[in-house]
N, C-alpha and C positions, 0 to 999 in steps of 0.2 A: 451019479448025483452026489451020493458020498464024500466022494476023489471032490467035487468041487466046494463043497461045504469045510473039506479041512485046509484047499486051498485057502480061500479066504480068513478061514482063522487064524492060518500061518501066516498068512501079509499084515493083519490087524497086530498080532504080536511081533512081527518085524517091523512093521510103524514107532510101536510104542516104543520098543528095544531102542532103535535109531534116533527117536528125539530125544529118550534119554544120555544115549553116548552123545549126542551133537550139545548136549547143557556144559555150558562151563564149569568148572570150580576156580573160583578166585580168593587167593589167599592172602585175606584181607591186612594192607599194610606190606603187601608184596614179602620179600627177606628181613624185613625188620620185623614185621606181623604188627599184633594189637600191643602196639607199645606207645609208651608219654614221648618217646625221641621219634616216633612215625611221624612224617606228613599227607596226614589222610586226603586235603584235597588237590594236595598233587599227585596221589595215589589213584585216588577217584579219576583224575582227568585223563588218565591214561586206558581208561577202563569203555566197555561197553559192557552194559545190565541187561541180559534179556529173564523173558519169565522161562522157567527150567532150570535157570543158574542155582550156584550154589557161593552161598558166602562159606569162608571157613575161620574162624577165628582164633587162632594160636597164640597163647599166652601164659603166662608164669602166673602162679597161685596169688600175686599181688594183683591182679586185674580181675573183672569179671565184665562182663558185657549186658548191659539193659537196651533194651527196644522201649524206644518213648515213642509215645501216640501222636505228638502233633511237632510241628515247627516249631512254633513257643517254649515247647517244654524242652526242645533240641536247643534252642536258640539262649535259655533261660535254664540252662544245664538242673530241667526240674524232674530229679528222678523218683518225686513222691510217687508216680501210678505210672508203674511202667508196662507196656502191655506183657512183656516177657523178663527175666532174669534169667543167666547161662552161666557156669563157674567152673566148668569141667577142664581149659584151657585147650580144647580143641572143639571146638559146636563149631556144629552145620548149620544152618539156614538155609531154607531155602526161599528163592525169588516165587512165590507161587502165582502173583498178579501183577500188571502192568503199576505203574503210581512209584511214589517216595515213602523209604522207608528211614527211619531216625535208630542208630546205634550211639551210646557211649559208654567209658567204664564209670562203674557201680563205687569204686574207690572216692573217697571225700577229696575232692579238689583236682581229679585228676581230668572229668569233664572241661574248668573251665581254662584248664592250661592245656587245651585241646586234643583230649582224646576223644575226640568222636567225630563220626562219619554219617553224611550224609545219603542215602543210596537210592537212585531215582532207576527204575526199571522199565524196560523197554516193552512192546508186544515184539512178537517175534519168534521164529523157532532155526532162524540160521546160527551155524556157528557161533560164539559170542568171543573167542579170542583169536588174535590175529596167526597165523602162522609162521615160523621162521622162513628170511628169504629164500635157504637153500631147500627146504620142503615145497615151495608154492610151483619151481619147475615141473616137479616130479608127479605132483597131485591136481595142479592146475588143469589138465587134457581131461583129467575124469571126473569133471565138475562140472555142471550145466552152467550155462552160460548166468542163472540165476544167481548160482551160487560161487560165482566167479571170488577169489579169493584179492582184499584188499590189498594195496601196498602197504610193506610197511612201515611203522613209522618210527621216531626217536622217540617213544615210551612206551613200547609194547611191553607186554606181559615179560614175567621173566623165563628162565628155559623151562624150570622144569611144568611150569602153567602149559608154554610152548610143544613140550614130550606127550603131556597127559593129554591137550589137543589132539594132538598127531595120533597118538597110538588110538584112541576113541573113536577119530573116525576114518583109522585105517582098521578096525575090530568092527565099527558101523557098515564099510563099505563090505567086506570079509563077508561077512554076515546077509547081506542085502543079498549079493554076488551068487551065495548059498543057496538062501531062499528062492531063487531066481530058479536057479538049475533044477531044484527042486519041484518048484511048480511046474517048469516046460516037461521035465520027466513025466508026473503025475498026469499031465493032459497030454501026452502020448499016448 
């Protein structure tokens, strides 16, 4: 009875493990980052947001990043009550709920010559970035038909989004693969 109570807490902690490595990080502004020469909503357009992701926001001591609470004040570059301020030039964020969230920088004037980003979040726990063409042969057999991997397109992520993909959840599948063997052992 034992043997099967730690089964089970090994698969609940292999779930968790596994939605974690499946979360994206998306490094906001792609190779240019959180910069005034970014174009965030053609950055956006390229993107898919699920809850798990992670925003990363890379930037030079002249920028800082505020989260505004509504459209209005996204719309109306109003950064009197912002729910958060970030100044480190490398913050995380994370996606933790489905809805839109409002980014821009804290720098006087730099909102209304467009730096800031819009970022609408999906429900979801599949992959959230696309995979390179020559990865999709190779990984595609060992996907459930669910998880079946998109074409790609002309604005996917860039490589190294495309690596940290890959390596995540070939370390997810590794991982899963483990636990598996482990538990048929264990109920032997």
């Amino acid at each position: 009875m034992r043997g099967h109570k730690n089964t089970i807490l090994l698969a609940l902690v292999a779930t968790l493990i596994a939605k974690e490595a499946f979360a994206a990080q998306h490094v906001v502004g792609g190779s240019q980052g959180w910069d005034q020469s970014t174009n965030f909503k053609s950055w956006t357009s390229g993107q898919t947001f699920k809850v798990g992701d992670k925003l990363v926001f890379k930037y030079s001591p002249l920028h800082s990043v505020v989260e505004l609470g509504s459209e209005s004040d996204y719309k109306n570059c109003d950064i009197s009550t912002p729910l958060q301020s970030l100044s480190t030039g490398n913050d995380v964020v994370k996606l933790d709920k489905p809805g839109t969230r409002y980014f821009t920088c804290g720098t006087l004037g730099h909102c209304s010559q467009g730096m800031k980003v819009k970022i609408t979040t999906m429900k979801g726990n599949a992959p959230s970035s696309r995979l390179s063409p020559s990865l999709s042969p190779l990984l595609s057999p060992l996907l459930s038909p669910s998880l079946s991997l998109p074409p790609p397109s002309s604005s996917s992520p860039t490589t190294s989004t495309l690596a940290s993909s890959a390596s995540q959840w070939f370390i997810s599948f590794v991982f899963i693969a483990t636990l598996s063997v482990s538990v048929t052992i264990s109920l032997s």
